[in-house]
N, C-alpha and C positions, 0 to 999 in steps of 0.2 A: 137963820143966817143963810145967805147967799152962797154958795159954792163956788169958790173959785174960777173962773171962765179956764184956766189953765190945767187944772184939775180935772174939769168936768168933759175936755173933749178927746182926752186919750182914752178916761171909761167910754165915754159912747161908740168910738171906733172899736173897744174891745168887745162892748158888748155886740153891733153890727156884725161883727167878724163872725162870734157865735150864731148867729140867727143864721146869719147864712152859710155856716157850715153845717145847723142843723138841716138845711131846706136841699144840701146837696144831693143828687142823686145819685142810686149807684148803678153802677153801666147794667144796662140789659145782658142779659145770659154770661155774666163774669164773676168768675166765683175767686176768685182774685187778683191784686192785681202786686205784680215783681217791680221794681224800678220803671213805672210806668207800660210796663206789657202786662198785656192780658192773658193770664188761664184761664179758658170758657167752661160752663158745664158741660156742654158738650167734650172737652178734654176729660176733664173731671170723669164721666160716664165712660167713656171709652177706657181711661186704664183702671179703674173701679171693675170690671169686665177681663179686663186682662188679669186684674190678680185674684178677682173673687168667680168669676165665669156665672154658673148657675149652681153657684154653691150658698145662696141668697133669697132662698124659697122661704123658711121660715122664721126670719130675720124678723123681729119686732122694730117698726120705725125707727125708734131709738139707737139699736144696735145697728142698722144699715148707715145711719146717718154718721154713728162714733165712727164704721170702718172709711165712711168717706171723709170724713176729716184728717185719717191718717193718710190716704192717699191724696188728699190733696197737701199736705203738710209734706209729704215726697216731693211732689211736682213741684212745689214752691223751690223744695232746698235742690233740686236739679233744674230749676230753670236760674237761680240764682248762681249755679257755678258753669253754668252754659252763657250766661253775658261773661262771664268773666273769661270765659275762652275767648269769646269773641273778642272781647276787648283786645286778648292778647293775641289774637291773631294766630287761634289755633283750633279752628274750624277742622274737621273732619272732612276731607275729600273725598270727591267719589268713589274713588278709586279705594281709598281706604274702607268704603263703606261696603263697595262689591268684595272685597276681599275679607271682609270678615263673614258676609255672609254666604259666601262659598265656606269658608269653615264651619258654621254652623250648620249649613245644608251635608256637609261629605258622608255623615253617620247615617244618612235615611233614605231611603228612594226617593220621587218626586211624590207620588201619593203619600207616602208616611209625613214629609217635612209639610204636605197642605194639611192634613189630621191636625200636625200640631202646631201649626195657625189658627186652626177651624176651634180648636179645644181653646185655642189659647181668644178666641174673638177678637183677630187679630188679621190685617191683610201684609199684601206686598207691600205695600207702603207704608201702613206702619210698622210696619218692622223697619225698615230704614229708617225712619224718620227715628225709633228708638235708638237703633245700632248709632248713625251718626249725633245725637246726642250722648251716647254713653260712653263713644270714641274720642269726643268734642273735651269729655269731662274727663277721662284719662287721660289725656295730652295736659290738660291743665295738670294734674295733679302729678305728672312726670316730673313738670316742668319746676312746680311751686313747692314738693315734697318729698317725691321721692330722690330726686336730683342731688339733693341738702343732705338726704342720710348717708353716713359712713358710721362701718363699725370697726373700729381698732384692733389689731394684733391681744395688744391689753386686756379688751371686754372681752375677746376670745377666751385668752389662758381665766382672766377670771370667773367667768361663765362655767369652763371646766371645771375650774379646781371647787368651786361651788355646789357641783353639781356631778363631781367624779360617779357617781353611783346610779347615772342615770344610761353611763354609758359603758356599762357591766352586765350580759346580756344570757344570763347564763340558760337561756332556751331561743331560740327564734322569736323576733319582737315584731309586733305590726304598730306602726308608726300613725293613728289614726286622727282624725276630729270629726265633731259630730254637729248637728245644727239639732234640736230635742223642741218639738213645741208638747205641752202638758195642756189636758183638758181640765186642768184644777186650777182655781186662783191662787195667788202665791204674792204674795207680797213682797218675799227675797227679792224676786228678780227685777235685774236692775239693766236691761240692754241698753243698746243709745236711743232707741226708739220707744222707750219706756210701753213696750208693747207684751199684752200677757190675753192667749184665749182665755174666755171662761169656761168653759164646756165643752164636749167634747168636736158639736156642731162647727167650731168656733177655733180649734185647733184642727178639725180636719184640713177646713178651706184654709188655713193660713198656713198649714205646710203645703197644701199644692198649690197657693201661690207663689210661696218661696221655693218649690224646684221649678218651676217655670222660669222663676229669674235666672236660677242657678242655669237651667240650660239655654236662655237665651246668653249665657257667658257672662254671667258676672259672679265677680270673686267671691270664692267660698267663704273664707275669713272674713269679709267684710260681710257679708249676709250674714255672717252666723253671729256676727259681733254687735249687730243691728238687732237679730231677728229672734234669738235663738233665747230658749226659757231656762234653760241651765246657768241659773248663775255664779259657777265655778269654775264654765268653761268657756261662757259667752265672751268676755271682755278680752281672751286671745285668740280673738277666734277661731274659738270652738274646738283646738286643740286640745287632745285628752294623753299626749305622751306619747308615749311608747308601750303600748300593751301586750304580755307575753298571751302566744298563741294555746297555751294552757286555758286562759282565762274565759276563751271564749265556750268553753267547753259549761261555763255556768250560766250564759246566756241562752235567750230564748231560740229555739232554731231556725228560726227565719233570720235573723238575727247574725246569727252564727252561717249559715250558708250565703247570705246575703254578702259578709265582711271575708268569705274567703273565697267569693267567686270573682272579686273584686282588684284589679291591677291598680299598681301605684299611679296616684293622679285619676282614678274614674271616682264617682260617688255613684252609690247605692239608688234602687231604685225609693220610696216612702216603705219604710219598715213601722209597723204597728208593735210594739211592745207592752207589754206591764205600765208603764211609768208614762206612755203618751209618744207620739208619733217622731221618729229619727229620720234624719237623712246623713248618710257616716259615707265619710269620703276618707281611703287610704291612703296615706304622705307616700307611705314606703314600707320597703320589710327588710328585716335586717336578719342576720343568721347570730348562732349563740358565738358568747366570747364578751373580752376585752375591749373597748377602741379604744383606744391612745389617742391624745392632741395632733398625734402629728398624721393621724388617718384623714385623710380628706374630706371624707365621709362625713367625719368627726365636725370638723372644721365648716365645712359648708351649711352642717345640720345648725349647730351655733350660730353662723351668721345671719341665717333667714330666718333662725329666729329672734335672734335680736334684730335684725330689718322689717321684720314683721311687728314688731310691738311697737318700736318707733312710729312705724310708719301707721298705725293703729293710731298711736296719740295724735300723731301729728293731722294726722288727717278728721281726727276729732275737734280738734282747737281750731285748724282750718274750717271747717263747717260750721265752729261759733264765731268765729273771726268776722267770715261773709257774709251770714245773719245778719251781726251787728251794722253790719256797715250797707247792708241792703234795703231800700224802702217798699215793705212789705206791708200790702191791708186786704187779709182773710174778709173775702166777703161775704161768703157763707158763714161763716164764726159770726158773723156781725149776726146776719139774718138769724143763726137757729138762736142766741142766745134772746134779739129784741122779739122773737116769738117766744119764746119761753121753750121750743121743741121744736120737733121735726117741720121743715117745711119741703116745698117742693121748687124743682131750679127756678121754676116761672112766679113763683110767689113773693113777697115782699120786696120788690124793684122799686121803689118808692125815694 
């Protein structure tokens, strides 16, 4: 039987379509590509460097290849909330950008802050170019999330009275959270970066990439809600309470001298423990007794943490929100899977 003439010429154009999306090329040295912008391997290399350095010597191909996937699956989700700045018309000015990085510079001499450039394989320029992206993408996230949250008088008193016994202090309490990566596999852990070292190799390099971020200034609780292998502590990040100063008397003593040399607001240098590498950053210390609702104290400590856990969600569903709605195609995902494995940036451009 003849086929329909009417039938037969939407298959052919469907099938045409195919062929030649089979024959399409993919751009030279682009290892992805965002709402039509390009992320180069050359990018790709560069902060692959920044967060692993030359902690990559004995990386089996497979394993170099997994950590660049994670880092370019970063660069993807911060170049997708960086159009979205731009759209909104909230680029980062210069002016903002030299003034944060006079903040980061104030702690070092000029030689120490070039060290940890040099450590970090990192210049003057990029560093700008990060700082105004990271600025780029806080102003969005003022504007789209944190803007939005309010916590009520209400959540306060009910928070307290929930929770009366957290704020009964009957020795001096140190107010801490932790970022914990583990040289063991673990399957519990559940961060938003569904990221876990295997070894110990594998846990060193990934907590000195994460205090590198943490001192190029980005938010503890978000790193450690990202980053962090503890999964009891990770999803607020990294908050561990209120701990009395008693306690630390059963930790290890690096440990212990590390978390009382420490002022509210500094984090710890990389502390090596029993249980795999920490970085403990102090909220605050409080003195023994009572608070009452109506202590300030009290009050303030309740609402940033309830601002914090919102703002935690909110900024998770936001990052699936702009996924969703971005047109993204991992070109390197493409390449290592139609190789079956590692390839290199220059190979399968086809």
């Amino acid at each position: 039987m003849i086929p329909h003439r009417g039938l037969a010429q939407p298959f052919v154009l469907i099938l045409a379509a195919i062929v030649v999306g089979c024959r399409t090329e993919v751009p030279k040295n682009v290892a992805a590509m965002v709402n039509g912008r390009p992320i180069t391997y050359e990018q790709l290399e560069k902060q692959y460097q920044i967060y692993f350095g030359g902690q990559t010597a004995e990386l089996s191909p497979e394993e170099e290849a997994i950590r660049k996937l994670e880092v370019l699956r970063s660069l993807i989700d911060n170049e997708i909330m960086l159009q979205r700045a731009e759209r909104a018309g909230l680029l980062a000015t210069d002016a903002d950008v030299e003034a944060k990085l006079a903040e980061l510079r104030a702690p070092y001499t000029e030689e120490e802050f070039r060290k940890q450039l040099q450590a970090r394989h990192m210049t003057d320029a990029d560093l700008r170019e990060h700082l105004r992206r990271d600025l780029s993408v806080q102003r969005l996230f003022n504007r789209e999330i944190t803007a939005h949250i309010s916590v009520t008088d209400q959540e306060i008193r009910q928070y307290y009275e929930a929770n009366r016994s957290m704020f009964h202090f009957p020795e001096p309490q140190l107010h801490l959270a932790q970022i914990l990566v583990t040289p063991h596999p673990d399957p519990e852990v559940r961060n938003l970066r569904r990221d876990k070292a295997q070894n110990r190799e594998e846990a060193l390099a990934k907590i000195k990439a994460i205090y590198a971020r943490l001192k190029q200034g980005e938010d503890f609780a978000l790193v450690a809600q990202a980053y962090s292998e503890d999964p009891n502590t990770a999803p607020n990040g990294g908050d561990l309470g209120f701990i009395p100063e008693s306690a630390l008397e059963q930790a290890s003593v690096e440990l212990r001298r590390a978390v009382l040399a420490l002022q509210p607001g500094q984090i710890s240098d990389i502390i090596e423990t029993p249980e795999g590498f920490r970085i403990v950053k102090l909220i605050s210390r409080e003195p023994a007794g009572q608070r009452d609702l109506s202590d300030p104290r009290v009050q303030q400590t309740i609402r940033e943490t309830l601002r914090n856990r919102k703002d935690q969600l909110l900024r998770a569903a936001f990052y699936e929100m702009a996924r969703n709605e971005a047109r993204v195609v991992n070109y390197y995902a493409m390449r290592l899977y139609q190789a079956k494995g590692p390839v290199r940036p220059g190979e399968g451009n086809k």
